[in-house]
N, C-alpha and C positions, 0 to 999 in steps of 0.2 A: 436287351434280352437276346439271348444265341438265335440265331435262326436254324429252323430244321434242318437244314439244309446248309453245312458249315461251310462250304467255298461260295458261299451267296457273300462275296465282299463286296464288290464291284461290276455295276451293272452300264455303266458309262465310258462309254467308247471317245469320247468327244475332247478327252483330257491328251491323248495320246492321237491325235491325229494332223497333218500336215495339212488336212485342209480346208478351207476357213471355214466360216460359220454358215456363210451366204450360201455357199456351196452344198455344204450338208444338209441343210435348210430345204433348196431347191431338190437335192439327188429323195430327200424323205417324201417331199410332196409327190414327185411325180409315181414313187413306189407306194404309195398310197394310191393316187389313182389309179395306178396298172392293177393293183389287185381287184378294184372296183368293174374295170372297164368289161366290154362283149368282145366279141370277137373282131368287131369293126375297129374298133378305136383301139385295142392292146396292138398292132404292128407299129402305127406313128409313135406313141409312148414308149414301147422300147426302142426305134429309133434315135428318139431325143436321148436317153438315158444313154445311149452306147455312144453317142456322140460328144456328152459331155466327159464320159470317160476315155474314150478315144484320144479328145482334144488334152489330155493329162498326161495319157501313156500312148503315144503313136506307135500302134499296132503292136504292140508288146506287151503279154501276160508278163513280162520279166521286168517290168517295168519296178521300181521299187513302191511308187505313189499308186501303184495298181492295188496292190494291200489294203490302203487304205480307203479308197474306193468301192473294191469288193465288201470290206467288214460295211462301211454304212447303209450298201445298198443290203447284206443281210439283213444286218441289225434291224434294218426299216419293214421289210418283210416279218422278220420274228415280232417285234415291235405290237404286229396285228395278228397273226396268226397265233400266237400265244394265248390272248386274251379272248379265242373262239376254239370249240372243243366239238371236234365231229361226235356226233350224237351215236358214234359205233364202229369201230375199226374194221375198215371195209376189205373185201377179200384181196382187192391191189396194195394192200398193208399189209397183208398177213402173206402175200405172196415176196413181199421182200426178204422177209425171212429165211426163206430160202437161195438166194443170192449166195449169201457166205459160206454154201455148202456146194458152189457148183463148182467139177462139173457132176453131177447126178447122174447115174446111168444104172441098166438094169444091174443090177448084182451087189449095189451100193447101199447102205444102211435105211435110206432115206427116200427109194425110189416109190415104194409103193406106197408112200404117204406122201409123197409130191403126186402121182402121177393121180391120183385121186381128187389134190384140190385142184389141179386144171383140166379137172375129166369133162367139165363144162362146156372149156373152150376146146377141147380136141373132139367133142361127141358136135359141135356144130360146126367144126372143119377139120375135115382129116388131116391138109398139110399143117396144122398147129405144131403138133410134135415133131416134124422134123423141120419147121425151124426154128421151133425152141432147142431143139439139140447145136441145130448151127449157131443159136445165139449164145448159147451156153458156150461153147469153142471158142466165139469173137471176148465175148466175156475174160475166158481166161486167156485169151493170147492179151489182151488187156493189163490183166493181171502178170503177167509173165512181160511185159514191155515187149512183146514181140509184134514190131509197131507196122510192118511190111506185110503182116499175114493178117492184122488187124484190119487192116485198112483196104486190103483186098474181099476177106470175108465183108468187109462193110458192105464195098460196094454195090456186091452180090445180093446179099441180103434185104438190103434196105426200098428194093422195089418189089421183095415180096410181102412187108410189113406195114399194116394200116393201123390207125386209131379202132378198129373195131374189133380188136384183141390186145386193151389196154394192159394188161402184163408185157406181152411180148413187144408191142409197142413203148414202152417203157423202157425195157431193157435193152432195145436199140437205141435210143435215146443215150442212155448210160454211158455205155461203151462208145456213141458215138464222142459226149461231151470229153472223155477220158481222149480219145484221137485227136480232136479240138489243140484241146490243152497242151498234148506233146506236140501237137505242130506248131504251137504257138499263134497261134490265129484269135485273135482280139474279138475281131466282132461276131464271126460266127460262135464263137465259144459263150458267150456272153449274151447274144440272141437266143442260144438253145437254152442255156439254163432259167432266163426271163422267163421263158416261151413253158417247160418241163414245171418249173414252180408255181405258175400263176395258171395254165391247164389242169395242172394237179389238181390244184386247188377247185378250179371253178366243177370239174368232172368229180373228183373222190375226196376231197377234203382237207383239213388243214394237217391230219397226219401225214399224209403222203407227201403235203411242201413241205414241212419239216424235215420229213426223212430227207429228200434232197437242199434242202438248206443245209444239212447237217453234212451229206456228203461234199459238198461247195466246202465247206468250212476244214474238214479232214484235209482234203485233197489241195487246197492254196499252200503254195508256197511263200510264208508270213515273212521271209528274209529277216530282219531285226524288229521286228512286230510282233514275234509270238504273242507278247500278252494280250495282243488284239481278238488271239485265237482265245488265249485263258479266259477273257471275260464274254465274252460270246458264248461257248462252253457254261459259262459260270451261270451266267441269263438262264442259258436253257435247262441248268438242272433244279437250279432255285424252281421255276416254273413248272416242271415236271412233275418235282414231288418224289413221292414216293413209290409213283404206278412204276409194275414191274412191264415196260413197254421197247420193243425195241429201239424206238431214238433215244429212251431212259440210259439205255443198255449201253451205245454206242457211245451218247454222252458221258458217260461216266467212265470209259472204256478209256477214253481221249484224254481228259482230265488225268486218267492215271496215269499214260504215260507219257505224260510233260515233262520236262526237266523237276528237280525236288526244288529249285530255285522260285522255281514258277509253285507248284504244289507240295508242301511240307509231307514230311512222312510220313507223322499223324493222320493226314487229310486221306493220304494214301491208303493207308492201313482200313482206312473206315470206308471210302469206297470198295477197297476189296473184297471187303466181310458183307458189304451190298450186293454185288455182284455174285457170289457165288449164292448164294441164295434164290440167283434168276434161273427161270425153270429152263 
């Protein structure tokens, strides 16, 4: 029988990877327990984790067997968070939403329906909104590779923002993992995302680790592994469904523009005809 969901082909990472069994075996257990663990026990479990990828790729996201590392350590995270459905998309979900639309500013289509859903956090601290405006700035120098200005706003920034304005906290996060990545920094790159997906999770639920599971998955550079991204993508839409949600949206978004080698035309055509349909 066709499934709903017609690029639900292949959900097994395991065919297509360089490494072994023992090894995948070990990287799922321990991402099993990180997701379980408190606040005690999640530092030594991502240490071991980073350590066993380290000792594969020495200090190098550019490593080529880092691909394949990366998709297990998702895969194992989706694996579980898939099969659990937050009881309500919380306002840190609904604020991602607006990410794709920054930078936001007064005279913008979109100001005074943003500045409303974080009227919460700026009516209990007035500096909210100006450093949401600077994080919106670090955001798109981000965006823009503008990696000098990036990293200067970081630095600035990042000792005025706490856990207890999780949006904003958040989207320093972001921007910082994007810095990470261009400097090519292994373990701190790979601590933050541990640390952002499995926080996510334990604070606001399994859509907020998704979203950044999802954005891990965009943002790797797959080198000759792409399909590792297609069927990672493929998991997550199969699972998704049909909710019109935004990782729905991003997922499908990805999927379409894969090579045609990777996703047929057809497939294409009928995500498109999905997609516009999303509000």
């Amino acid at each position: 029988m066709k499934q709903k969901n017609e690029l639900n082909h292949n959900s097994d990472i395991s065919q297509y990877l360089t490494i072994d069994s023992a090894e995948q075996a070990n990287l799922r257990k321990l991402v099993a327990d990180l997701i379980v663990s408190d606040d005690l026990n999640r530092p030594p479990i991502i240490d071991t984790l980073i350590g066993i990828v380290e000792k594969a790729c020495p200090q190098s996201l550019k490593c080529p067997v880092f691909c394949d590392y990366a998709a297990v350590i998702i895969d194992s995270f989706m694996d579980y968070l898939l099969r659990v459905k937050s009881s309500c998309e919380s306002e840190l979900y609904h604020f991602f939403n607006w990410i794709n639309h920054f930078p936001i500013t007064p005279g913008t289509p979109f100001y005074p329906s943003f500045i409303r859903h974080i009227s919460p956090e700026i009516e209990s601290d007035p500096r909210v909104l100006e450093n949401l405006n600077q994080l919106q700035l670090l955001y798109v120098f981000t965006e823009i590779k503008d990696w000098d200005n990036a990293y200067s706003l970081y630095e600035e920034i990042a000792k005025q923002v706490d856990r207890s304005i999780l949006p904003l906290w958040v989207l320093l996060h972001i921007c910082h993992v994007r810095i990470l990545r261009h400097n090519n920094e292994l373990k701190p790159f790979l601590n933050l995302e541990l640390m952002l997906i499995t926080e996510s999770y334990s604070i606001d639920g399994s859509d907020s680790s998704l979203y950044f599971l999802i954005r891990w998955i965009i943002a790797t550079k797959w080198q000759k592994q792409t399909i590792l991204k297609k069927i990672l993508l493929n998991k997550l839409y199969a699972k998704l469904g049909e909710q019109k949600s935004l990782n729905n949206a991003i997922v499908m978004f990805e999927l379409f523009s894969l090579g045609d080698s990777l996703v047929p035309y057809a497939e294409k055509l009928n995500l498109q005809k999905k997609l516009i349909k999303f509000p």
